[in-house]
C-alpha positions as CSV (number, residue, x, y, z in Angstrom):
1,X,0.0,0.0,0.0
2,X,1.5,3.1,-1.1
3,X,1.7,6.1,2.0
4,X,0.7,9.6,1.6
5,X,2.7,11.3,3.6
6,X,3.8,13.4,0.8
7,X,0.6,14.6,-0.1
8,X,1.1,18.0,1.8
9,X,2.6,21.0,0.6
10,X,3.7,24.4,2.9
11,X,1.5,26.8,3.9
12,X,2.0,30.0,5.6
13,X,-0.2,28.3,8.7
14,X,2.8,25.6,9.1
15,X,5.7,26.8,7.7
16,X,7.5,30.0,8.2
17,X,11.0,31.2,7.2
18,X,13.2,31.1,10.6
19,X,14.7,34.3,11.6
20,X,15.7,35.9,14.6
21,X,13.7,39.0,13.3
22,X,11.0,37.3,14.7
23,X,12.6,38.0,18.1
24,X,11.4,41.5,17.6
25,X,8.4,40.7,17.0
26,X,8.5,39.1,20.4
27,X,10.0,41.6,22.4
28,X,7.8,44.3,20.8
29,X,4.6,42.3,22.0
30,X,5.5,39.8,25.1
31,X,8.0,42.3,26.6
32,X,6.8,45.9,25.3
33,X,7.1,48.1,28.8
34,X,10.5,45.7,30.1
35,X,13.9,47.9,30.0
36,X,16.0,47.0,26.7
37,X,18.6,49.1,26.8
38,X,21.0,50.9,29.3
39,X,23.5,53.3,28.2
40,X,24.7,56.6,30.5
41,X,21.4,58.4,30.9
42,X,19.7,56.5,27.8
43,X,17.2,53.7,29.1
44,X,14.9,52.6,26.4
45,X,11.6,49.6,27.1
46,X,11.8,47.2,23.8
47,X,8.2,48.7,22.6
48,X,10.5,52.4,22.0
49,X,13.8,49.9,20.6
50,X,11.2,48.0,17.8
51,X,9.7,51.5,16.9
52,X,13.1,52.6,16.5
53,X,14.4,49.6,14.4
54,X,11.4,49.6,12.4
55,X,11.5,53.1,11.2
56,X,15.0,53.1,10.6
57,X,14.5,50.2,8.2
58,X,11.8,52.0,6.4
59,X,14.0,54.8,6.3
60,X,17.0,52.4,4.6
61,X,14.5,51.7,1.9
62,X,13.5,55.7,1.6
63,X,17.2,55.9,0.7
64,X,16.9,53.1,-1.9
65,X,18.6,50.3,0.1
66,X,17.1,47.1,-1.1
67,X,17.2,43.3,-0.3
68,X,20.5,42.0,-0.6
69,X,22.2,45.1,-0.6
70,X,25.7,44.9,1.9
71,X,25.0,47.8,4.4
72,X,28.5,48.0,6.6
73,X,28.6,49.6,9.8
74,X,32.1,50.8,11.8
75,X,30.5,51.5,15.4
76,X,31.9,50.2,19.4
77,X,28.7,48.2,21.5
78,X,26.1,51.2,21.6
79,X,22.8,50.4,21.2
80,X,22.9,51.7,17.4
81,X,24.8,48.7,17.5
82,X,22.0,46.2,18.5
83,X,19.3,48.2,16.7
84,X,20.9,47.4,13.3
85,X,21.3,44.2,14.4
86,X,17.3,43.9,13.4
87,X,17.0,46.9,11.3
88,X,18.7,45.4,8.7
89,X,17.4,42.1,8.6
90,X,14.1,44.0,8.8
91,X,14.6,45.8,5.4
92,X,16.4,43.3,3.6
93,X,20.0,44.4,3.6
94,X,22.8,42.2,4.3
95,X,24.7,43.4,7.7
96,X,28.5,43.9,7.5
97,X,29.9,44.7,10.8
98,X,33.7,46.2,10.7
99,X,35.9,45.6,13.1
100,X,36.8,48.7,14.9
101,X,40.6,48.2,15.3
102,X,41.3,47.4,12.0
103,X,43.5,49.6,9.8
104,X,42.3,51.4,7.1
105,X,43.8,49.6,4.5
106,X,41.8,46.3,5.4
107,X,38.2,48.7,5.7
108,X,39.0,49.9,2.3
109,X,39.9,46.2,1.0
110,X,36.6,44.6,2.8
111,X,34.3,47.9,1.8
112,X,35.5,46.8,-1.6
113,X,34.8,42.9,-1.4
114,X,31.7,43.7,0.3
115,X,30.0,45.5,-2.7
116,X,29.2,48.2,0.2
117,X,26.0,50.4,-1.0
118,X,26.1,52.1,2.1
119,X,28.4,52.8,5.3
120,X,26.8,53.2,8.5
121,X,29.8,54.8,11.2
122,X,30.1,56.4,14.4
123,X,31.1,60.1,14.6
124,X,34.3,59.1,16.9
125,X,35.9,56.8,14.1
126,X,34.8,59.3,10.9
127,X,39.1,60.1,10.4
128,X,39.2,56.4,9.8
129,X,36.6,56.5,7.6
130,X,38.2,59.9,5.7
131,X,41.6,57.4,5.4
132,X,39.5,54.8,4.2
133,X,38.2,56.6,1.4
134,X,41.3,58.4,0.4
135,X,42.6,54.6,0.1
136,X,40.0,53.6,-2.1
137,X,40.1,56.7,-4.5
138,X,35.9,57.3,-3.5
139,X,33.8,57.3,-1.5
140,X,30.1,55.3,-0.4
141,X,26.9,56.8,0.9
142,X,27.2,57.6,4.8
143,X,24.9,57.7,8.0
144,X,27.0,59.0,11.0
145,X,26.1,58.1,14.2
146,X,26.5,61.0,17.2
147,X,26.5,59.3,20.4
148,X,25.8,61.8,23.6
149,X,28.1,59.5,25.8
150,X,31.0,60.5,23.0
151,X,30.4,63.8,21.5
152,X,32.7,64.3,18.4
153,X,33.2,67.2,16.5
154,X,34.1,65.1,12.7
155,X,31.7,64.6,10.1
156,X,31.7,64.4,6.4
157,X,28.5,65.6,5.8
158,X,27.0,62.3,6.0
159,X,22.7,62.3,7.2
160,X,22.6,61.5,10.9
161,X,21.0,58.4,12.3
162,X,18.5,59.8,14.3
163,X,17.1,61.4,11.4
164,X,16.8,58.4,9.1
165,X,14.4,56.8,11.3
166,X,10.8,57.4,10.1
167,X,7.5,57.7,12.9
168,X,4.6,56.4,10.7
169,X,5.9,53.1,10.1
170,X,4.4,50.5,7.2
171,X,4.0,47.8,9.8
172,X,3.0,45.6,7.5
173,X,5.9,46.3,4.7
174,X,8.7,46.1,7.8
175,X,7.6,43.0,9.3
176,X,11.1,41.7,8.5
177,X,10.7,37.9,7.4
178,X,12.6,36.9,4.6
179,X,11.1,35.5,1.6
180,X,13.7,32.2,2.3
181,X,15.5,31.3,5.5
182,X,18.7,30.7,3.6
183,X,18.6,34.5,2.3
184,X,21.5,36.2,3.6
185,X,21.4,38.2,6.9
186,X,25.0,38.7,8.0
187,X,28.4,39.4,6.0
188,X,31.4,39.0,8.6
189,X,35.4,39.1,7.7
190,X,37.2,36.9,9.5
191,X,39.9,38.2,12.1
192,X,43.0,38.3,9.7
193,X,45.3,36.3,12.0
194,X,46.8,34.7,8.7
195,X,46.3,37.9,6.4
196,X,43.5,38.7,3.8
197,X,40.3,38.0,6.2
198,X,37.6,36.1,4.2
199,X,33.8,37.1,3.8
200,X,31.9,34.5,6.0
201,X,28.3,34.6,4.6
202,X,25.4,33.8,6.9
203,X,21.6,32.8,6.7
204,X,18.3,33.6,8.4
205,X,18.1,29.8,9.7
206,X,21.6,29.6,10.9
207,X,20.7,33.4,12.9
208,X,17.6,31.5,14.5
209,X,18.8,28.3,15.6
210,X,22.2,29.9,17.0
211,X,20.1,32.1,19.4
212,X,18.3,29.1,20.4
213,X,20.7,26.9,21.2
214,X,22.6,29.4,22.8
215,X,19.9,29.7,25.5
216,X,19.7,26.2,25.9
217,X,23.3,25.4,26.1
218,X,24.1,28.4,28.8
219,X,20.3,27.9,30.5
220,X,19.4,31.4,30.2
221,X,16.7,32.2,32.3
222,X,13.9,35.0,30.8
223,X,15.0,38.8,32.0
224,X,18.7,38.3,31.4
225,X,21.1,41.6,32.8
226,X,23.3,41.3,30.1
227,X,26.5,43.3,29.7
228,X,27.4,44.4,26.0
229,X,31.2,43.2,26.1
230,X,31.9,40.5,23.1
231,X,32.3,43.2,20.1
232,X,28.7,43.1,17.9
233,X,31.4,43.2,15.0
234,X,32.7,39.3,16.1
235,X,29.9,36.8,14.8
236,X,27.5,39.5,15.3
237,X,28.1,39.6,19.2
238,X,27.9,35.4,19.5
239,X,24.0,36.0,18.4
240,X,23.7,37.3,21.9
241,X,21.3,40.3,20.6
242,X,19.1,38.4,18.9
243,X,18.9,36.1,22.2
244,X,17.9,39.1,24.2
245,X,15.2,40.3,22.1
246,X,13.6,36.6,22.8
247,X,14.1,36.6,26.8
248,X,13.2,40.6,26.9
249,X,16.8,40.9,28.4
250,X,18.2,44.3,29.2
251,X,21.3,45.1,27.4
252,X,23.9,47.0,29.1
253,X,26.4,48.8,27.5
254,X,29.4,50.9,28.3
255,X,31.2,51.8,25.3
256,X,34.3,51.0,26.5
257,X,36.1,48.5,27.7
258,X,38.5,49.2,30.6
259,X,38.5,46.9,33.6
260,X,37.5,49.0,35.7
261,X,33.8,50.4,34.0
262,X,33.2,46.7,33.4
263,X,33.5,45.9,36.8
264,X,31.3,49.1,38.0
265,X,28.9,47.8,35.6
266,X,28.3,44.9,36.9
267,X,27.9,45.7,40.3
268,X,25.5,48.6,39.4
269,X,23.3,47.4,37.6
270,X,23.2,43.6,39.0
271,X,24.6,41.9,36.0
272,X,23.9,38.3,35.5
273,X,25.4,37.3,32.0
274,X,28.2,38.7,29.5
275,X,30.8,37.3,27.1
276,X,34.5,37.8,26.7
277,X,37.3,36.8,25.3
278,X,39.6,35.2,28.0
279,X,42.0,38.6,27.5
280,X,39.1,40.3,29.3
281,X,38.7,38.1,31.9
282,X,42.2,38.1,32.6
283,X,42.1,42.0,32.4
284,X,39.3,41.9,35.0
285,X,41.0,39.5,37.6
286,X,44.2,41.7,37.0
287,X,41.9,45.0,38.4
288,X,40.3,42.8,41.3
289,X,41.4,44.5,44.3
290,X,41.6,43.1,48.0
291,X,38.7,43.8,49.2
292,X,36.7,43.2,46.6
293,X,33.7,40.9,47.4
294,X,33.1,38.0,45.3
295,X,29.9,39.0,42.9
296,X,27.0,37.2,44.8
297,X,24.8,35.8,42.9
298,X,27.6,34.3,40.4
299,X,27.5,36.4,37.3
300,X,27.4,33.3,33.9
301,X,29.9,33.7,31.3
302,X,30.7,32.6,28.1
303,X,34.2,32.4,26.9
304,X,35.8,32.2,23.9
305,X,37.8,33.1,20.9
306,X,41.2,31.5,22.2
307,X,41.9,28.8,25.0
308,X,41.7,30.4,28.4
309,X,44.3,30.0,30.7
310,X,43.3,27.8,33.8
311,X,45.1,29.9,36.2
312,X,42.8,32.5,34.3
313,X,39.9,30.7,34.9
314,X,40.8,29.7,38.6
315,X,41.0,33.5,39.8
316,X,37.5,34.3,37.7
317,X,35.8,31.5,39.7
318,X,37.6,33.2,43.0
319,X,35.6,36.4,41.9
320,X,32.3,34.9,41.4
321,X,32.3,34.6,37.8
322,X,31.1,31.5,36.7
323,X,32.9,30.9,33.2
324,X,31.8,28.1,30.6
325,X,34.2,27.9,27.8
326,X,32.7,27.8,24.7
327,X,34.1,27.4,21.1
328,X,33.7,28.2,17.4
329,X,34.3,29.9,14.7
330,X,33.7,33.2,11.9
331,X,32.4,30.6,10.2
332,X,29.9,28.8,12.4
333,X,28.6,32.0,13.8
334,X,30.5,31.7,16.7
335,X,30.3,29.4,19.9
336,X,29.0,25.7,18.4
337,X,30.7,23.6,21.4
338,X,30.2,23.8,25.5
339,X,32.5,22.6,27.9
340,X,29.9,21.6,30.1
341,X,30.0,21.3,33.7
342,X,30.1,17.5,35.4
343,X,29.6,16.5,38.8
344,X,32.4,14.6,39.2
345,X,34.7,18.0,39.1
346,X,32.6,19.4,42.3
347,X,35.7,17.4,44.8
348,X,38.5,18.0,42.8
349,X,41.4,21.0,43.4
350,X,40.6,24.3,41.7
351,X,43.8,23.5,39.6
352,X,42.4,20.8,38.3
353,X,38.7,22.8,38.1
354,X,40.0,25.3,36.3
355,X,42.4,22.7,33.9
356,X,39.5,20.7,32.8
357,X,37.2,24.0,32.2
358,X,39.4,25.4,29.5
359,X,38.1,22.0,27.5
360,X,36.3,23.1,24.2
361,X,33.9,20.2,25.8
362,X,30.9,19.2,23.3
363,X,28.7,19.9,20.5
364,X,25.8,22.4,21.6
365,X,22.2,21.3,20.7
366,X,22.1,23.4,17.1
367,X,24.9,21.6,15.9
368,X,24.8,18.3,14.3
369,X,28.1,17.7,14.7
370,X,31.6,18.7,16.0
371,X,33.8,15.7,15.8
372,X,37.7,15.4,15.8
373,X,38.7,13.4,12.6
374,X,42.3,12.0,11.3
375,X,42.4,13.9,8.0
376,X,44.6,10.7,6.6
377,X,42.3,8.1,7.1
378,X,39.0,10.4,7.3
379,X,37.7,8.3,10.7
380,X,37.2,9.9,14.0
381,X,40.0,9.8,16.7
382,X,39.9,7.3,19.8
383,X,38.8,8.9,23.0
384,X,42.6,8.7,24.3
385,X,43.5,12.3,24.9
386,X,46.1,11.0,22.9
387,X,45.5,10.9,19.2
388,X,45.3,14.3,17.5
389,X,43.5,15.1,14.5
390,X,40.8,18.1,13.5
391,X,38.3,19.3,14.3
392,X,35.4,18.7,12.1
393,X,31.6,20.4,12.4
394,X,28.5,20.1,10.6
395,X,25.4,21.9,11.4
396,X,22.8,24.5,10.3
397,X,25.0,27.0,11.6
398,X,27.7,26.7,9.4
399,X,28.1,29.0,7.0
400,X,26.7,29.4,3.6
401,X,30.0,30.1,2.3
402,X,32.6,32.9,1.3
403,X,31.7,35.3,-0.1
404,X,33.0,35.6,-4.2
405,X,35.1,32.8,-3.1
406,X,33.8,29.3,-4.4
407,X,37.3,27.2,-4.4
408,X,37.7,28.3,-0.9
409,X,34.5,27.0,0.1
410,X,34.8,23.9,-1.6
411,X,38.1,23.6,0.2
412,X,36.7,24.2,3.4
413,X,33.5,21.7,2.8
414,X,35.2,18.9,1.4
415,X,33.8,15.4,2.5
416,X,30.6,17.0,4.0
417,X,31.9,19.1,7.0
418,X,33.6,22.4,7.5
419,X,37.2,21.7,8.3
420,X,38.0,24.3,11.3
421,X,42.0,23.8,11.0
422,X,42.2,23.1,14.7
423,X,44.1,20.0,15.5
424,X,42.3,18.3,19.2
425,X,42.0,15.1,21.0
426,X,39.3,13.8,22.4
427,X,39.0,12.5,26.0
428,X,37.1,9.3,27.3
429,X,33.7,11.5,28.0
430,X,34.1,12.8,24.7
431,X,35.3,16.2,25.7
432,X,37.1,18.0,22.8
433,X,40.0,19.6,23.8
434,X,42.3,22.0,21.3
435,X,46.2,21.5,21.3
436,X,47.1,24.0,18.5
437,X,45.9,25.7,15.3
438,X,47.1,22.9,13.0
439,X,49.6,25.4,11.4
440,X,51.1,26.5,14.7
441,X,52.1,23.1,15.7
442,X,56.0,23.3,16.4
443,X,57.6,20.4,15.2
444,X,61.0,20.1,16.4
445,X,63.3,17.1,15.9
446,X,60.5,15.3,15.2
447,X,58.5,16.0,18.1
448,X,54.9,18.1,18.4
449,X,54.4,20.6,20.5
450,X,51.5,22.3,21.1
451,X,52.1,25.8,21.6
452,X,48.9,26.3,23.8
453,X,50.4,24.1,26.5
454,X,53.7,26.3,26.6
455,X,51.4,28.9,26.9
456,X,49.4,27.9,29.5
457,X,52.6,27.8,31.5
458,X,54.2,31.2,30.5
459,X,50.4,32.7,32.1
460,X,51.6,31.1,35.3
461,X,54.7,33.1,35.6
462,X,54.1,36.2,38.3
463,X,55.3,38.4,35.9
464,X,53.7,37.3,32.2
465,X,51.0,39.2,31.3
466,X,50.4,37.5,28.3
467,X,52.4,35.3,25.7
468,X,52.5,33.6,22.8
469,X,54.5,30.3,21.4
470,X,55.6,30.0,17.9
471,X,58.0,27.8,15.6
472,X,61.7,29.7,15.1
473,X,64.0,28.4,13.1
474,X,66.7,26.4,14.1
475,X,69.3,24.4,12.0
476,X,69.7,21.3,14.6
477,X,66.1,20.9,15.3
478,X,64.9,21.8,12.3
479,X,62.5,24.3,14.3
480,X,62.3,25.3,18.2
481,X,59.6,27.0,20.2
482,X,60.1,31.0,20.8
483,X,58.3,32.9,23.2
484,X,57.0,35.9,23.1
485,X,56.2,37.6,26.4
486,X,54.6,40.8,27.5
487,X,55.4,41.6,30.7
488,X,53.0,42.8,33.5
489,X,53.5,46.6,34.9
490,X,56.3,47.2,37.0
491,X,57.7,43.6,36.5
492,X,61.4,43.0,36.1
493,X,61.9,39.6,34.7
494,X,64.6,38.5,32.7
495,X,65.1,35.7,29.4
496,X,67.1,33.2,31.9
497,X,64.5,33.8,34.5
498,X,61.4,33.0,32.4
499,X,63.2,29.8,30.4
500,X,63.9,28.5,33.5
501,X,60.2,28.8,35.2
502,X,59.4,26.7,32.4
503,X,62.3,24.0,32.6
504,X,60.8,23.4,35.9
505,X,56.8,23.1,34.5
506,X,57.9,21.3,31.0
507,X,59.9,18.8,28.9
508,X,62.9,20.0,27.7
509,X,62.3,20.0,24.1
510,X,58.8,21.8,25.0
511,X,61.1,24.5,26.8
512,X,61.1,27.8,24.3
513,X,64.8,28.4,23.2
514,X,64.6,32.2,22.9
515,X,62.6,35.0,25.0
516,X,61.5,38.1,23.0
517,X,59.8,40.9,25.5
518,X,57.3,42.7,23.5
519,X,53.8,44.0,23.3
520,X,51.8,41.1,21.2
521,X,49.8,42.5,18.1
522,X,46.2,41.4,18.6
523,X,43.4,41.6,17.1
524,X,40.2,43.2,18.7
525,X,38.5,40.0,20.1
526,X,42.0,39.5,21.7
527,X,43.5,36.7,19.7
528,X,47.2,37.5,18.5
529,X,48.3,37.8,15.2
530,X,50.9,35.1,15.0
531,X,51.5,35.5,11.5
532,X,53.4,38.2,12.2
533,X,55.0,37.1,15.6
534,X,56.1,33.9,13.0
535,X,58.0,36.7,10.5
536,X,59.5,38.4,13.3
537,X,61.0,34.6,14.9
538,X,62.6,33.9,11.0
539,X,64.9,36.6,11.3
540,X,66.1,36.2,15.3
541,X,69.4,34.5,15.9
């Protein structure tokens, strides 16, 4: 007998395109009168944020910006920020969010690659903007943002963002669902730790399901008091705006992000969730003072972007920050494994704790997959914390592809996942745990080292702010590990001094040959640019 399961089709009563635009709609009726936004003396409910959003779309569309039209925006976490975050989606346009640290000849490179129709930018950062253009030989259409907490005298000329948001808004016409989940939503540049960064293209679907498994994997409670730290212009803030539209969470922002506001902040206004990047965290436990109380109740965070130190995470428990380590990728909107918490850590030392927390731990519940496979034979590693291969990942958020780039994507798809170039093991619970970028794998005489384990010991050294391992040069050993050290305020230590700290914490061969004191180039989500740490180390003796 032959089944008719097939006999349906879609209908708009059972199938609707996912997008986290309908967050907004959400907020704008479940959570209308809550607090959405927090910033100096601006405090906005999520009913005033949607009618914001809203007419600022319509008035995108007033200006001729159409669907699939890049819209790029250079601007720090203000709520213009968030509110384009949804205003874009809303009118169609694909959101390009510009890393605010970057140099102008990269903006003018990705405002080229981009097919930019139009460049949103805040008032402070308009003489990176005028370098920009003189770079590119002309110009694109501009909306300046003037933020009261900043007040900056440079413009050129462009209309102000206040005034591009229209009051009798087409409700109807700015709904904001797209007419396919797989239409474009986000265009984001990858960091540029290897040179050229790559357009990562991203899709309603993946937008939707990243928000909700966010708030499943870090068990986020409705009303969130949520501190604007993780840059909105890295993976679009980890989707963390789009998950505070759904919970009608209050967004607290500060602009910038010295230690000391962050902490303020958080006592202040009783923060209960933020991201960071483990720099961050480090910076914050590096402000603590003495009698500073322990923030009671524990404040959640998410951290990610490089492996956090354990004695990192050991002094942000002490402070009443309770970290998860998360992990991911440009390319997989951000955070798409957990290192979740198990009971059987509860008796162990906070050494130990803090050791097995800077795990990259296990899928989250969007992702299909996140496996670590041996590229050679194409099978998954044993579970012996032994065997290294890479990590593999395959899920609806991954993205669509890069943009004008179809070899690269094929490259990075091949065999049905998306090869992250991270080389792991795998423990016997199935925890994922990172031992190097696959290219910053020192081999000397034979022998791996994984420069995240030198590292990890340099951070325990009194006087190491932070560090970084990579391969020098060395006739002998073919290549040897070289350090690269910045050294905390007012501390005095010396090459012998730090080479032998780590004699005493690692093998020999793991021990780095050479100590260069420097300030490390970083990127602004705090990861450092090793590429140029590794040009540097070719030409040392």
């Amino acid at each position: 007998m032959q089944n008719n399961f097939d006999a349906f089709d879609k209908t708009s009563a059972n199938f609707v395109p996912l997008s986290p635009v309908s967050f907004l709609n959400h907020a704008e009726t479940l959570h209308n009168e809550r607090t959405a936004i927090v910033y100096g003396d601006i405090t906005r409910t999520w009913s005033e944020t949607a009618k914001r959003i809203r007419g600022f779309a319509q008035g995108l569309a007033s200006m001729g910006i159409k669907k699939g039209d890049t819209v790029s925006v250079l601007c720090p976490n203000i709520p213009e920020m968030l509110e384009l975050h949804f205003a874009l989606p809303v009118s169609g346009a694909v959101l390009n969010t510009l890393n605010t640290r970057l140099e102008p000849e990269t903006i003018a490179y990705i405002l080229n690659h981009a097919d930019t129709q139009l460049l949103i930018v805040d008032q402070e950062l308009i003489p990176v903007v005028e370098k920009v253009f003189d770079i590119m030989g002309s110009s694109v259409p501009l909306i300046e943002i003037s933020d009261p907490n900043a007040p900056s005298p440079h413009t050129l000329g462009g209309k102000n963002y206040n005034d591009v948001i229209e009051t009798d808004v087409q409700y109807e016409a700015f709904s904001g669902f797209p007419d396919d989940e797989w239409d474009a939503i986000c265009l984001n540049y990858t960091s540029g730790t290897s040179g050229r960064p790559k357009g990562v293209v991203y899709h309603h679907r993946g937008a939707y399901l990243m928000a909700l498994g966010t708030i499943a994997a870090w068990q986020t409670p409705h009303y969130p008091i949520y501190l604007s730290v993780v840059p909105m212009f890295h993976c679009n803030g980890w989707g963390h705006p789009w998950v505070m539209a759904m919970l009608g969470g209050t967004v607290v922002f500060t602009r910038t992000m010295a230690a000391d506001t962050l902490l303020s902040a958080i006592e202040k206004y009783s923060v209960t969730h933020f991201g960071a990047a483990p720099i961050i965290l480090q910076m914050l436990t590096d402000a603590k003072t003495d009698d500073m109380q322990a923030f009671e109740p524990k404040v959640k965070v998410l951290t990610a972007g490089a492996p956090p130190p354990p004695s990192v995470l050991e002094k942000t428990k002490a402070m009443g920050l309770e970290v998860m380590q998360v992990y991911g990728l440009t390319e997989t909107y951000g955070h798409i494994s957990q290192c979740l918490w198990q009971e059987s850590w509860e008796e162990l030392e906070a050494s130990k704790q803090a050791e097995l927390q800077a795990q990259q731990g296990i899928a989250m519940p969007m992702v299909d997959a996140v496996t670590v496979i041996d590229r050679s034979t194409g099978e998954p590693v044993p579970s012996d914390s032994q065997t290294q291969g890479e990590i593999a990942i395959r899920g609806n958020t991954v993205m669509k592809g890069y943009y004008k780039d179809i070899r690269a994507t094929e490259d990075a798809f091949v065999g049905g996942y998306f090869w992250s170039g991270d080389g792991a093991v795998v423990d016997s619970k199935g925890y994922i745990q990172i031992k190097d970028r696959l290219k910053d794998v020192i081999i000397s005489g034979g022998e791996n080292i994984s420069s995240v384990e030198v590292e990890a010991v340099l951070f325990r050294h009194p006087s190491v702010q932070a560090a970084a391992i990579v391969a020098k040069p060395d006739p002998k050993w073919g290549e040897v590990p070289c350090a690269f050290v910045e050294l905390r305020e007012g501390a005095n230590a010396d090459e012998d001094d730090i080479i032998s700290f780590c004699r005493e914490h690692l093998a020999g061969f793991k021990t780095p040959k050479k100590i260069v004191f420097a300030e490390l180039p970083k990127t602004s989500t705090g990861k450092i640019q090793k590429f140029k740490l590794r040009e540097i180390a070719k030409s040392l003796d």
